[in-house]
N, C-alpha and C positions, 0 to 999 in steps of 0.2 A: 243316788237318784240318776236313772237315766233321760228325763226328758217326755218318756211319755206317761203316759193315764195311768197304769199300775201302781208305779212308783211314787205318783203324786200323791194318789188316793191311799199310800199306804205312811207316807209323811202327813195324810190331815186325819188319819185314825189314831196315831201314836199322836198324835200333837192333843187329841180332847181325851189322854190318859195323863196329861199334864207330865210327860217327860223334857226334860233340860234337852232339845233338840238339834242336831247341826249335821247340814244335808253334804254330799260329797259327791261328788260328779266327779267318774274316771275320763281321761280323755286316751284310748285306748291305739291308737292308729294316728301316726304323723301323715298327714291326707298330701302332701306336698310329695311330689312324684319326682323323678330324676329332669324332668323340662322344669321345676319348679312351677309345676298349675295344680292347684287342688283338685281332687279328685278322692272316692270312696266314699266312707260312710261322714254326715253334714256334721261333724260333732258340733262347730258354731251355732247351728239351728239348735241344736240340742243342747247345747249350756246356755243358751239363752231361752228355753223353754223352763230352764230348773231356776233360773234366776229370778224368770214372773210367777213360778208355784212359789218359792222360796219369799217374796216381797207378799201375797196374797198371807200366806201363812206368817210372816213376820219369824221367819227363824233365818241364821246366819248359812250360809256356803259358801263351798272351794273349791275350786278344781285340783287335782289332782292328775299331774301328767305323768302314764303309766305306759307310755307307747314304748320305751325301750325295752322294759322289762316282757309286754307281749310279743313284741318281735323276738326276744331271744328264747323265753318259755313256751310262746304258743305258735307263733306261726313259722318259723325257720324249723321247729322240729315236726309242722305239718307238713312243711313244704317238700322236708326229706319223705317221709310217708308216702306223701303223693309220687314222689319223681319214682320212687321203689315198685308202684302200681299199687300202692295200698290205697284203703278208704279209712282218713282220719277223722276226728270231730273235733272242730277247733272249739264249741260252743261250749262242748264240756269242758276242755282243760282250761278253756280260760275262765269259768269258775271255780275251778279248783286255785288255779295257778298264778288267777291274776282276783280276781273278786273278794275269793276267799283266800290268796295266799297272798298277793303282794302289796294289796292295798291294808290287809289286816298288819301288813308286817310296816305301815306306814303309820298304821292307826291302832297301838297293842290296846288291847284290852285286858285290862287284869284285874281292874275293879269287880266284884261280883254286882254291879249295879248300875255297870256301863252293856250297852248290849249294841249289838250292831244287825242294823232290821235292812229289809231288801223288799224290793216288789213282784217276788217270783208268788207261781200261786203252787202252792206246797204248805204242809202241816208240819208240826214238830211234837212229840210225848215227849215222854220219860220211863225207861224200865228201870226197876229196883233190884232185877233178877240178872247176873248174879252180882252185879256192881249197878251202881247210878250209870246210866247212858241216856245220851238223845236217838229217838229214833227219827228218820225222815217220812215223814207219811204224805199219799197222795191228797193231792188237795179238790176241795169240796167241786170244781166245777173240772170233770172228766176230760175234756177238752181240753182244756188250756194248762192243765197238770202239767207242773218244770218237772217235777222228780227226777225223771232221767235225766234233765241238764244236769242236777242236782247232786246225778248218783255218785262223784268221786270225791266230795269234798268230806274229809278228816271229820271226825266224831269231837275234834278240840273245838272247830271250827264252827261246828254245829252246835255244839252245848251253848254259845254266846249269842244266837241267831237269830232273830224273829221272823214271822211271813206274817204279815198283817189281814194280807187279803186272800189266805189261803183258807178261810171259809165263806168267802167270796164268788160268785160267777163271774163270768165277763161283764154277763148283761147289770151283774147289779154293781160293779164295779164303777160301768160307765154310769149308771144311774146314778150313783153316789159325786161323782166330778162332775155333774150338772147339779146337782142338789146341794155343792159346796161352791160354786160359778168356780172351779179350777179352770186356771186357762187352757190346759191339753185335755181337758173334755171331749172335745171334738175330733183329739188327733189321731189320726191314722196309725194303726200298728206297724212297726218297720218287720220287713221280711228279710231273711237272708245275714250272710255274715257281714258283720259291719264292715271289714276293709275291701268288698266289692262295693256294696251300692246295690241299689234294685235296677239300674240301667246296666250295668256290665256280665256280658256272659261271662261265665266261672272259667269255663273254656280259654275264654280268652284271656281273662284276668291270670292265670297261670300260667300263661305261654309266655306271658311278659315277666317270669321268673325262672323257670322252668327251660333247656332247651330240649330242642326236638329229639326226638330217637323216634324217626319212622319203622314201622314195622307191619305186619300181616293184620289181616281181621278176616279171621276161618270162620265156616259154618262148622260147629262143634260136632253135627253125626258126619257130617262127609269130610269135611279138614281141608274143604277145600277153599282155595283165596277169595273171600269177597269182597273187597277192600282192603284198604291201607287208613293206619293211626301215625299220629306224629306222636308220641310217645303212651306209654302205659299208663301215665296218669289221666289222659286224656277223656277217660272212658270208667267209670265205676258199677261194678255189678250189680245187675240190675236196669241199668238205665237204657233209654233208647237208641240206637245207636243209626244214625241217618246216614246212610252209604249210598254213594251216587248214581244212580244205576238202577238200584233195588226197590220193585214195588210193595214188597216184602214188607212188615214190620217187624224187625228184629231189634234184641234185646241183648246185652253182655250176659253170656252166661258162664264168663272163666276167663283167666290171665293166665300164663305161662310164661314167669322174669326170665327161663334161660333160652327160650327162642324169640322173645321178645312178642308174643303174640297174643291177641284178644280174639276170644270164639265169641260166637253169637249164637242163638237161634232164634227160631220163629215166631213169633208173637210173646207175651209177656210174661209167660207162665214159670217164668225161672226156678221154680219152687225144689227145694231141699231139705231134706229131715236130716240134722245136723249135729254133731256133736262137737261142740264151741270146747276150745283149751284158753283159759284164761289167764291173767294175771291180775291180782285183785286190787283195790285202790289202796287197803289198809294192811300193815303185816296181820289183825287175826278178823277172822270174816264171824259176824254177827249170825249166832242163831246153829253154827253148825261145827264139829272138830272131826280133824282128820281121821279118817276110816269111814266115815257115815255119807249116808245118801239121805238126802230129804223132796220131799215134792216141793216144787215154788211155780213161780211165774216170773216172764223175762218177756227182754223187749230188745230189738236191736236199732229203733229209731223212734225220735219223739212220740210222732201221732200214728206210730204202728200199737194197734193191742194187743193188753197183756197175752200170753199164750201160757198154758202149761207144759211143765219140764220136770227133768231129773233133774238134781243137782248131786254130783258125787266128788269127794275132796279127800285126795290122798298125799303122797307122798312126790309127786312129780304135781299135784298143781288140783286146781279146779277144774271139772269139766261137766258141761250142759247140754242134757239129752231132750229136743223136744218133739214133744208127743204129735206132731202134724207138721208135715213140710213147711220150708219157711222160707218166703221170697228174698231174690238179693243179697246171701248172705258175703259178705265181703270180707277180706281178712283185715284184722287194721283197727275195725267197726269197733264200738262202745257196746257193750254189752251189759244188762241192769237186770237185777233180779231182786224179786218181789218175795212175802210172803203174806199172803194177804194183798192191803193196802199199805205195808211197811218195806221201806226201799233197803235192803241187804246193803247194795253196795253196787260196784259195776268192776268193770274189766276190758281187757282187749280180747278180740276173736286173734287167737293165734295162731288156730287152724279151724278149716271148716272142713267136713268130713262126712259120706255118705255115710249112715248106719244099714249093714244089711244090704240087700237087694231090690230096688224100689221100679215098681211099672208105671207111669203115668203117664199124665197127656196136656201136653203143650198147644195151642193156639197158634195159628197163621190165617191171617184173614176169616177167621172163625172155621180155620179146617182142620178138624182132630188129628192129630198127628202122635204115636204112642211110641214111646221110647223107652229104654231100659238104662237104666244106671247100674252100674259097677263099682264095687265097696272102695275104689280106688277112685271114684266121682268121675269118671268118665264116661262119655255117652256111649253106650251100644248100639251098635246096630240089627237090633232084633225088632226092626219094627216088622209084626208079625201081624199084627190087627189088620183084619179086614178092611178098604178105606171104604167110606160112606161120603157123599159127597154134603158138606153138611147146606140145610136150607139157605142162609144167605148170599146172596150173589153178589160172586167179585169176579176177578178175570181168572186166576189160580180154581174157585169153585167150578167156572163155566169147562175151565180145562178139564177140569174132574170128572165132572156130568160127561164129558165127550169119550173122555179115557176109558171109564167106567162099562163101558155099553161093547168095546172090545175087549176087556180084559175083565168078565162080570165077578170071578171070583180075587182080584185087586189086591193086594197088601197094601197099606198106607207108606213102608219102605219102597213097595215098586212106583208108588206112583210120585215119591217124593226123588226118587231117583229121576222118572223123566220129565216130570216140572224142571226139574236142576238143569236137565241136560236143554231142554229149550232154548234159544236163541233170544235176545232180548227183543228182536223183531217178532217172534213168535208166539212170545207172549202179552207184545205188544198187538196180536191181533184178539186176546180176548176181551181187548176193552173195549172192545164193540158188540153190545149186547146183540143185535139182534143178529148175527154170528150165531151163535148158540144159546138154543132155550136156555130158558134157569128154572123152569117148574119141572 
């Protein structure tokens, strides 16, 4: 039991099956920082929330302190990940590593009539085909679906497992901890990894592990400097990237570990048709043997949806081909694949990789901007489209409108060249609208 609504609700559904019940609260993160002041995620609020569902239900609990074993399995090898410029997921391994691996190895199960239940919302079968297996299935409310947290933990692991509320929604979840008076009825869902906190930037919480190694932050089609990072980890693809200076909204769209640099570009549209090399959680992967290709669906973050892919598995490994470009893709990333509503299993991106030769169009203050990719995932500079100044007015569009009207046959490369070349003064004169029309 962690403390909130889920888990309660999923200890008072096993408690009217009349099972011999006894609840276990991980305390996962020693909150005690090198000044000696607590700090990170409240586990105290939180074992003392299991303690009033546990006294309401009249069944016994323990805590169980497991903060050593996270530190060495989950977060010291995210923290390498991170410092390399990779993108880790500590949510998953510490289901694997610590929920379903270190707490099980505290708590063996071997009775076929002890089971060990959870508050995640996930479903569980059985195939007969071609041996008895558990499979993982998505759970009834699409939304709040763990699966992907779910995707790495061992088939031993799962065969012993219940999900109580995984034909549950949120909404009737909560309905049920008011219909039972649980005392975390009311309580708020925690966001984020527990050994930040909802008050600490991630940023900052890894600086204070983490040192610096400043380096460049290039515009990916020009390569040229817009910024400085204090290390690689600092910044994960995809994300926003706030540079001082730039009225711009720019986005990480690439790492380089040997010049130590992070490109950007223009608006948010990061997007990549990719072909993911994996490594699987289990040595034999469910549903598929090597030489075959099959269609599935994947996912490279919780509440991103499913998308369709290739899956093809040979002799050098797995690899995932999807059918439409796909934002942020990160090396590092958790990678989950579907067939149906039954979860295969997951993996690392070990590489990401254009497929082919891709045209598309990126976003900057809503100015179409068309670029070319190279099988080697680097930007081209064939912006060859004609620029159009699109309808919404910013200071970059009113420049356009103005460019435009000398230069009426425009490529979106020429006119992103002399945006570039502009003075910050000079661009700071388009944010005075009445400067230049905008109709």
């Amino acid at each position: 039991m962690s403390g909130g609504v889920d888990s309660s609700v999923a200890a008072r559904l096993l408690a009217e099956q009349d099972f011999d019940l006894s609840a276990v609260f991980m305390r996962n993160w020693d909150t005690r920082d090198e000044n000696g002041t607590d700090e990170g995620c409240e586990w105290k609020k939180d074992w003392e929330d299991v303690q009033r569902v546990c006294k309401v239900l009249d069944i016994p609990c323990r805590m169980i302190d497991l903060s050593r074993e996270y530190w060495n399995r989950v977060f010291e090898p995210s923290l390498n990940v991170w410092e390399a410029g990779l993108t880790p997921n500590p949510d998953v391994w510490c289901n694997r590593e610590i929920k379903f691996g270190a707490l099980l190895e505290r708590l063996p199960i071997e009775n076929e009539k002890a089971w060990f239940a959870t508050g995640h919302y996930a479903r569980k079968t059985w195939s007969n085909h071609p041996r008895p297996r558990p499979q993982l299935r998505c759970a009834k409310d699409p939304i709040k679906d763990q699966s992907y947290y779910l995707s790495s933990i061992s088939e031993r692991s799962l065969a012993r497992t219940l999900f109580p509320i995984g034909d549950f929604t949120k909404a009737e979840v909560r309905h049920l901890a008011k219909k039972y008076d649980l005392p975390t009825a009311e309580r708020p869902e925690s966001m984020g990894l527990c050994f930040i906190g909802e008050k600490t930037r991630f940023r900052d919480f890894l600086s204070s592990y983490l040192p610096p190694n400043p380096g460049p932050i290039c515009d990916h089609v020009t390569q040229q400097q817009v910024g400085t990072h204090q290390g690689l980890w600092s910044y994960t693809i995809g994300q926003k990237a706030k540079i001082p200076g730039m009225s711009e909204r720019l986005y990480v769209s690439g790492k380089n570990e040997d010049s130590n640099t992070i490109f950007v570009v223009p608006g948010g549209n990061t997007y990549r048709p990719v072909e993911w090399k994996m490594i699987w959680a289990d040595s034999s992967i469910p549903g598929i043997e090597k030489g075959e290709t099959f269609r599935g669906m994947a996912k490279i973050r919780h509440r991103q949806p499913l998308v369709p892919c290739t899956v093809s598995y040979d002799e050098h490994g797995l690899s995932i081909t999807t059918d439409t470009p796909q934002k942020g893709v990160a090396t590092g990333q958790v990678i989950a694949v579907w067939d149906g509503d039954w979860c295969l299993g997951c993996g690392l991106v070990d590489s990401a990789s254009y497929v082919g030769e891709l045209h598309f169009q990126t976003s900057a203050d809503d100015n179409e901007a068309a670029f070319s990719v190279e099988k080697s995932g680097n930007y081209g500079a064939k912006m060859e489209s004609r620029y159009v100044p699109p309808k919404r007015s910013s200071p970059k569009t009113r420049c356009g409108k103005e460019w435009i009207r000398t230069n009426p046959n425009g490529t979106v490369g020429a006119f992103q060249a002399h945006w570039n070349s502009l003075t910050q003064e000079q661009k700071d004169f388009y944010q005075r609208k009445d400067k230049i029309p905008v109709s």
